[in-house]
C-alpha positions in Angstrom: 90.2 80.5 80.5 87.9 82.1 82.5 86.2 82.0 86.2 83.4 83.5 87.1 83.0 84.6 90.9 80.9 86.7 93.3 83.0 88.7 94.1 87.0 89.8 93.1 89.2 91.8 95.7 92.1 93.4 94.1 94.5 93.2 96.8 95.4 90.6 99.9 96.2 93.1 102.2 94.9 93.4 105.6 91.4 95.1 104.4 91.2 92.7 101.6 91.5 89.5 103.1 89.3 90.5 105.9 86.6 91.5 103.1 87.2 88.1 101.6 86.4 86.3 104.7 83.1 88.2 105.6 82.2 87.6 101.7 82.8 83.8 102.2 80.7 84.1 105.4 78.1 85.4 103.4 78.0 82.4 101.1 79.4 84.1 98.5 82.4 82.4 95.9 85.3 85.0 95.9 88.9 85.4 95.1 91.8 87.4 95.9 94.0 88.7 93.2 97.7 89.3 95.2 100.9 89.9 93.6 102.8 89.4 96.3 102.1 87.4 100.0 98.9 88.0 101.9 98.4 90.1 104.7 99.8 93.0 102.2 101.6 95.7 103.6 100.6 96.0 107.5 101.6 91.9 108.0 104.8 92.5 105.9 106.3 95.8 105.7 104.5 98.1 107.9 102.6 97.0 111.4 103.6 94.1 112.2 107.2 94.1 111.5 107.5 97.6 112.3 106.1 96.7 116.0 107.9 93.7 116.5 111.4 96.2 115.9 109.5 98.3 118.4 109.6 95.8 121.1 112.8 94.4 120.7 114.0 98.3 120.9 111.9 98.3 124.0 113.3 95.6 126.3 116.6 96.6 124.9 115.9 100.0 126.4 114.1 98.0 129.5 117.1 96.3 130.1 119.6 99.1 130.1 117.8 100.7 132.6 117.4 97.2 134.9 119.1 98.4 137.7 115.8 100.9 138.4 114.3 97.7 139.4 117.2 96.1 141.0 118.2 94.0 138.3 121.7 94.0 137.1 122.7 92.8 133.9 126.3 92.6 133.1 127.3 92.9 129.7 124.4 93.6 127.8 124.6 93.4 124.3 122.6 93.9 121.1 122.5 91.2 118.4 120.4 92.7 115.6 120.5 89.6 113.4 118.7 88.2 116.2 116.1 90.9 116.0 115.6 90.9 112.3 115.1 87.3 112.9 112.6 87.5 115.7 110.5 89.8 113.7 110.3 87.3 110.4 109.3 84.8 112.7 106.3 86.7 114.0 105.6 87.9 110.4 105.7 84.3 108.9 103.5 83.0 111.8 101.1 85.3 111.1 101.3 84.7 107.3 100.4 81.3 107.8 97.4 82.0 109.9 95.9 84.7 106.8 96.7 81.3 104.2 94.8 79.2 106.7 92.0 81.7 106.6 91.7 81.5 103.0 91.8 77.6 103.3 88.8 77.9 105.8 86.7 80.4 103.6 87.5 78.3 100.5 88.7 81.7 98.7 90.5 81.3 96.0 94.1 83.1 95.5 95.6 84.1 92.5 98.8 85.3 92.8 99.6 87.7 89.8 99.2 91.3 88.9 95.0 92.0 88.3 93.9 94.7 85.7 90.8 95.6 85.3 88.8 95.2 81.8 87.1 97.3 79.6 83.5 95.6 78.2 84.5 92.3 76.7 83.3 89.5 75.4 83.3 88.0 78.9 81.1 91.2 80.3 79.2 93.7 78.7 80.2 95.9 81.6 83.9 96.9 83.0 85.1 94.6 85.9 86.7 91.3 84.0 90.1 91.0 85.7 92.8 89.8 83.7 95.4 88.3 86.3 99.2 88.2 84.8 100.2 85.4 86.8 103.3 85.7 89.3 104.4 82.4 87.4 104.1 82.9 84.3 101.5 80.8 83.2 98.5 82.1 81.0 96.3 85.4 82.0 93.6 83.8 84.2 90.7 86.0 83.5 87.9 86.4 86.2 84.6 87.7 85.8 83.1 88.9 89.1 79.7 90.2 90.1 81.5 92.7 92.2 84.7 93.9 92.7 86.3 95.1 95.5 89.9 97.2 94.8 92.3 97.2 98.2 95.2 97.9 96.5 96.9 100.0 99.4 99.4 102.1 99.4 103.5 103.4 99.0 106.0 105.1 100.8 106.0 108.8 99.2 109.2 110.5 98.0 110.6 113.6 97.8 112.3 115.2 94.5 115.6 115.0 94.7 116.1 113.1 97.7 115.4 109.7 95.8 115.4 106.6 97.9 118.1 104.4 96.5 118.1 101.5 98.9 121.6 102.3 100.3 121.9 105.4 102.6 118.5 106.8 101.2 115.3 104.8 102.5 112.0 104.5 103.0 110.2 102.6 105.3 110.5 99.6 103.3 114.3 99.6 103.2 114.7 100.6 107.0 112.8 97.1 107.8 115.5 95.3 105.9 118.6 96.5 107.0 121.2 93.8 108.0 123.1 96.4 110.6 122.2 99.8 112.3 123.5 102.6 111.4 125.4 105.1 114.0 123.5 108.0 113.0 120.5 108.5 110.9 118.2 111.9 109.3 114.9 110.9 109.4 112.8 113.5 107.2 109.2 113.5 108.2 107.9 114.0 111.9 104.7 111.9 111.4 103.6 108.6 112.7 105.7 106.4 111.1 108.6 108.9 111.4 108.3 109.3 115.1 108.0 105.3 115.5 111.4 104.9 114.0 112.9 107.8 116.0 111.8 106.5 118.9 112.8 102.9 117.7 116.6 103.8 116.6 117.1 106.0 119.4 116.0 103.2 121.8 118.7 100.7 119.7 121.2 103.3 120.2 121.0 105.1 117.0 121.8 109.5 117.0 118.6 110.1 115.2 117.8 113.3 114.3 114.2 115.0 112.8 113.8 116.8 109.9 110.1 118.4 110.0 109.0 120.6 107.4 106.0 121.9 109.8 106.1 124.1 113.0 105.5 120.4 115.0 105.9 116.5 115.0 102.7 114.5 114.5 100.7 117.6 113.3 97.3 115.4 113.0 97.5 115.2 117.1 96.7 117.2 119.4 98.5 120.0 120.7 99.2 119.2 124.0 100.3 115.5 123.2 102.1 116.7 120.5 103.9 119.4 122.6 104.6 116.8 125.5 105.8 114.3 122.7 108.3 116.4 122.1 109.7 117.4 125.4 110.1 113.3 125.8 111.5 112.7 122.9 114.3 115.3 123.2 114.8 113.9 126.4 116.0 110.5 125.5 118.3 112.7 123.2 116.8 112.8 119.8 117.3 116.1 117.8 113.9 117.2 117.0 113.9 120.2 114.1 110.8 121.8 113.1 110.0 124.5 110.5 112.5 122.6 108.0 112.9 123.4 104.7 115.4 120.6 102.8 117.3 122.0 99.9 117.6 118.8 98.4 119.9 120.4 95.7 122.4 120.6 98.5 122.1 117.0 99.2 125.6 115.0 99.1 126.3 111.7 99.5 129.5 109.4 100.1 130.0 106.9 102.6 127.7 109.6 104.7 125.0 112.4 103.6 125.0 115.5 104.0 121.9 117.8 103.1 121.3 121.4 104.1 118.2 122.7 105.9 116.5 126.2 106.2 115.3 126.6 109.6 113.4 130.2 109.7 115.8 131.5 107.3 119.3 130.0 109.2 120.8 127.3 106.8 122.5 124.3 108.9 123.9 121.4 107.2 123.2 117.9 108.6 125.0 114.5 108.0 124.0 111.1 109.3 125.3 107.4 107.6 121.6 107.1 106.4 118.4 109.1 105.6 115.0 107.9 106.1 111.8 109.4 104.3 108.8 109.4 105.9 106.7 111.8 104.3 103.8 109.4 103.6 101.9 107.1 101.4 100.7 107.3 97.8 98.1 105.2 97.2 98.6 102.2 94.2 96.1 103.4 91.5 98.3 103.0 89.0 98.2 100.1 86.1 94.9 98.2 87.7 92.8 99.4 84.7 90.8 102.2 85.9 91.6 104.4 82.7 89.1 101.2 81.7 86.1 102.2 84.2 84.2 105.4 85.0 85.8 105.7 88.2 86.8 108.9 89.6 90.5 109.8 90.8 90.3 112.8 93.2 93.7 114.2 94.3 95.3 110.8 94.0 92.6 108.8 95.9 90.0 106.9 94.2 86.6 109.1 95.2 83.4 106.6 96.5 80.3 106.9 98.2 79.8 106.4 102.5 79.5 102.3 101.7 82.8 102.2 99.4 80.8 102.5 95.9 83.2 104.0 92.9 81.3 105.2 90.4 81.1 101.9 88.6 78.7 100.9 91.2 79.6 97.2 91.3 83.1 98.1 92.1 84.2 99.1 95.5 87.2 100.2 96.9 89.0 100.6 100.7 91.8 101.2 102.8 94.5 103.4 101.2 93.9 103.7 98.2 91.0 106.0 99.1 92.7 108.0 101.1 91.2 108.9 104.3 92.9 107.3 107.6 95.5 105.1 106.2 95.4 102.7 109.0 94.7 98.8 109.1 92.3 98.9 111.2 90.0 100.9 109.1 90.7 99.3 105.9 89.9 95.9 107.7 86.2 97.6 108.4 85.8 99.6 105.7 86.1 96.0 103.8 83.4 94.5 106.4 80.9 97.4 105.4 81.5 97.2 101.5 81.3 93.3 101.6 77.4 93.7 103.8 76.3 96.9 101.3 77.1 94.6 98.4 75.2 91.9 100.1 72.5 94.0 100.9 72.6 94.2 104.1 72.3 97.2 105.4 75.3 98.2 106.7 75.7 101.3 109.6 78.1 104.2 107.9 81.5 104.6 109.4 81.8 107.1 112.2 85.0 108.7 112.0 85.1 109.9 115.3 85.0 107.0 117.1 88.0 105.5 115.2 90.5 105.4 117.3 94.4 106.2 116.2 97.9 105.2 117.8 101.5 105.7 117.8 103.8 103.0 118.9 106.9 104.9 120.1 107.9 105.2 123.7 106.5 106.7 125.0 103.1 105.6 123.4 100.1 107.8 122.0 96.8 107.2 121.1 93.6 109.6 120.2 89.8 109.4 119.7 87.2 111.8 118.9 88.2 115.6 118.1 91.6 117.3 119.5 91.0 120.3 121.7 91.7 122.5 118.5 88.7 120.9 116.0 86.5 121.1 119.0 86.7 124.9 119.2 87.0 125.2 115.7 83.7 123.8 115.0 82.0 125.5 118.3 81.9 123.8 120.9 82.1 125.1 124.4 84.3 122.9 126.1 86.0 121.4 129.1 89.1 119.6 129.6 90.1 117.3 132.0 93.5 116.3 132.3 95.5 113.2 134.7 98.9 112.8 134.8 100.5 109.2 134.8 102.9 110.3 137.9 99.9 110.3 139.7 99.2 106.4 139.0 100.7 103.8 141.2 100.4 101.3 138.4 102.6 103.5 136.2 104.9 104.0 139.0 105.2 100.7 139.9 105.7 100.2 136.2 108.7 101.9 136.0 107.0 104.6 133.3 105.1 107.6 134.9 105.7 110.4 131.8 102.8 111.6 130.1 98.9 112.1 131.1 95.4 111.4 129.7 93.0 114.2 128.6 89.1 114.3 128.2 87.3 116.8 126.3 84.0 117.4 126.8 81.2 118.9 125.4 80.5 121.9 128.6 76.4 122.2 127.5 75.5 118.8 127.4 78.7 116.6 129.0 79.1 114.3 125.5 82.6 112.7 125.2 84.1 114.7 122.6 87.7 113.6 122.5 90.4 111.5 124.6 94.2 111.9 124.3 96.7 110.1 125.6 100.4 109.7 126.2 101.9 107.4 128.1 102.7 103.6 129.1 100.3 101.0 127.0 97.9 104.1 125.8 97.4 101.9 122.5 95.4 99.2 124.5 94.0 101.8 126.9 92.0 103.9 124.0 89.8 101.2 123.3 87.8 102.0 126.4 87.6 105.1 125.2 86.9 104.2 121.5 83.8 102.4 123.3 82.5 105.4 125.2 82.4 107.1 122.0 80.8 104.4 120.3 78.0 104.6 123.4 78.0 108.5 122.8 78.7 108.2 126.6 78.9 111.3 129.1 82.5 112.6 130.6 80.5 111.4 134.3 79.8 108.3 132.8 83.2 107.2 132.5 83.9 108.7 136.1 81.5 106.6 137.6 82.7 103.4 135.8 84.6 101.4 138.9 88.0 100.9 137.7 90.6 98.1 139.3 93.4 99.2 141.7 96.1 99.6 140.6 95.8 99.5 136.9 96.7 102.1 134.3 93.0 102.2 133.1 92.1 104.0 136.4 93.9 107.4 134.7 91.0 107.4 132.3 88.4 107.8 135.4 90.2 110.0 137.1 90.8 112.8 133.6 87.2 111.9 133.3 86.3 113.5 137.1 89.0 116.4 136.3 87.0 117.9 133.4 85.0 119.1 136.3 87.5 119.5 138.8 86.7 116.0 141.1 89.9 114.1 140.4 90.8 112.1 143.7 94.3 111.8 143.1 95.5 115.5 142.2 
């Protein structure tokens, strides 16, 4: 049995679905080929969940500190089942709401694994998708005008240090478990790592971090990076960088134990669990490209600035083409892919006005270059930098650690970067992410009137110190 349809999206993840709706929007007849529940990987095992965790760990930590505020709590206690059941609700909510979306578009699902075909008798071209349905009825096969693959992506491994579910996880697993553990190696001192540090420390958790490089979160900044650190080790997480794992070493019993090389010093470590978090692979793997001319460049499938493979009917986005794995851009990377193959002219996708976050406490989030691709590429620039102890918003708060910083460009005043650290940074950057949208000026954002007292006024006032006019400092 066949169906023909407009267009086929491999993949009901959060850049899928979104490229399903804007296709429906368009008038066009498309389906979604899922294998397991819409909304992917962000709405079930990454984002959402991972946030919800975040903000329990929060208030817990909130809480044990009440007395700041004149509030005392008596005993306070933990239930994690409680927790874990919080964050299903949120995730089920939200599942409902995609499902609902699909209703409203009048997108078709098919729940099932999707290969793509060779030239068949259904096309004389590759792109039929056979669909081996989740329940066990016959192959559907669907023959699309365009296809778009948003696949996603894995957690990573590491050789010898293979996840097994028990005191070995990956970020999947971690979401899952039923108790906490006392103590926990988390290897990998990236995003996601750092969110569960932050996270399990927050719950009470020793957590110590195994990076291989000479710093966490080596994508940020320097100075957010170095200030991350200083935080972090303050709440009384064991940060380790330059650390080589011999994973040969590695033992395991009711604990495990796995020895390190730390510029040349060997130190064993042992925690109840391990976490990996050395990051994501992205899913090419049994969708049928061996069936296409589509390229595979260093484990990413390679397309064009609108999300054209070489088969240029089929498309692809989000993780599985490598880039920045976030939602966010997978969501418009789909919007862009859906207008090109609708002919409407999309605008390209400006990196640098992306803008990128980290949900630990304290919170991070970028846009633009760092302070260290700026002078790479030669630009003279200036930096202005505001610190949140400075903020009676943040003070009042009850959070006042970190800062923001502004880099500008020092022969022409463009907005080349903003960094910060600090309380609710994630929903601050957007005003940022807009300036650089607006290819705004460093004075521009100084002269924008921001409300008393509010956090947002930091931005202002790192905007005046790149030349030295901050009110406040």
């Amino acid at each position: 049995m066949a169906e023909e349809y407009d267009l086929v999206i491999l993949g009901g993840g959060t850049g899928g679905y979104v490229a399903a709706v804007r296709a429906a929007q368009n008038g066009r007849k498309v389906a979604i080929v899922e294998k397991g529940k819409l909304g992917g990987t962000c709405l079930h095992k990454g984002c959402i969940p991972s946030k919800a965790l975040l903000r329990s760990a929060e208030v817990f930590a909130t809480a044990k500190d009440a007395n700041k505020y004149g509030v005392l709590i008596q005993d306070l206690k933990l239930d994690f089942q409680a927790v874990q059941s919080r964050k299903e609700t949120i995730v089920n909510q939200l599942h409902q709401g995609v499902q609902a979306l699909m209703k409203k578009g009048k997108i078709d699902v098919y729940e099932g694994k999707g290969r793509i075909l060779g030239p068949s008798i259904f096309s004389p071209r590759p792109g039929t998708i056979s669909v081996e349905m989740n329940d066990g009825t016959e192959n559907m096969m669907l023959v699309p005008e365009n296809i778009i693959i948003a696949t996603g992506s894995s957690p990573k491994s590491l050789p010898g240090l293979d996840v097994d579910g028990h005191l070995i996880l990956d970020s999947d697993g971690a979401l899952e478990l039923e108790q906490l553990p006392s103590s926990i190696l988390i290897v990998g001192g990236g995003v996601i790592g750092i969110e569960w540090a932050s996270m399990l420390a927050d719950f009470g958790v020793d957590v110590t971090v195994l990076e291989y490089g000479n710093t966490i979160l080596p994508q940020a900044d320097k100075d957010i990076a170095k200030e991350a650190t200083k935080l972090l080790k303050q709440r009384g997480i064991q940060i380790v960088t330059n650390a080589k794992i011999d994973a040969d070493s590695l033992k395991k019993g009711e604990d495990v134990t796995v020895s390190v090389d730390v510029l040349g010093e060997k130190i064993d470590f042992t925690a109840e669990k391990m976490l990996i978090s050395v990051g994501r692979a992205a899913n090419v793997d049994d969708i049928g490209l061996v069936n296409t001319e589509i390229e595979i460049e260093k484990g990413y499938i390679k397309v064009n600035e609108f999300y054209q493979t070489k088969e240029s009917h089929i498309y692809a986005i989000g993780d599985v083409i490598g880039g920045l794995q976030l939602a966010h851009v997978a969501s418009h990377e789909g919007l862009i892919a859906v207008e090109h193959l609708s002919q409407n002219h999309p605008q390209r996708l400006d990196e640098q006005t992306i803008a990128t976050c980290v949900y630990s406490r304290p919170e991070m989030a970028s846009v633009g270059l760092t302070e260290q691709k700026a002078r790479e590429l030669g630009f003279r620039v200036k930096i202005g930098k505001f610190p949140f102890k400075a903020n009676g918003k943040a003070l009042v708060y009850g959070e006042a650690e970190g800062f923001v910083k502004v880099i500008a460009n020092a022969d022409n005043h463009d907005l080349l970067g903003v960094h910060m650290i600090g309380p609710h940074v994630t929903d601050l950057i957007s005003e940022a992410a807009l300036a650089k949208v607006l290819d705004a000026a460093d004075f521009e954002i100084a002269e924008m009137i921001h409300p008393h007292p509010t956090l947002s006024e930091i931005i202002g006032e790192a905007a005046l110190a790149v030349d030295g006019r901050a009110i406040h400092m």
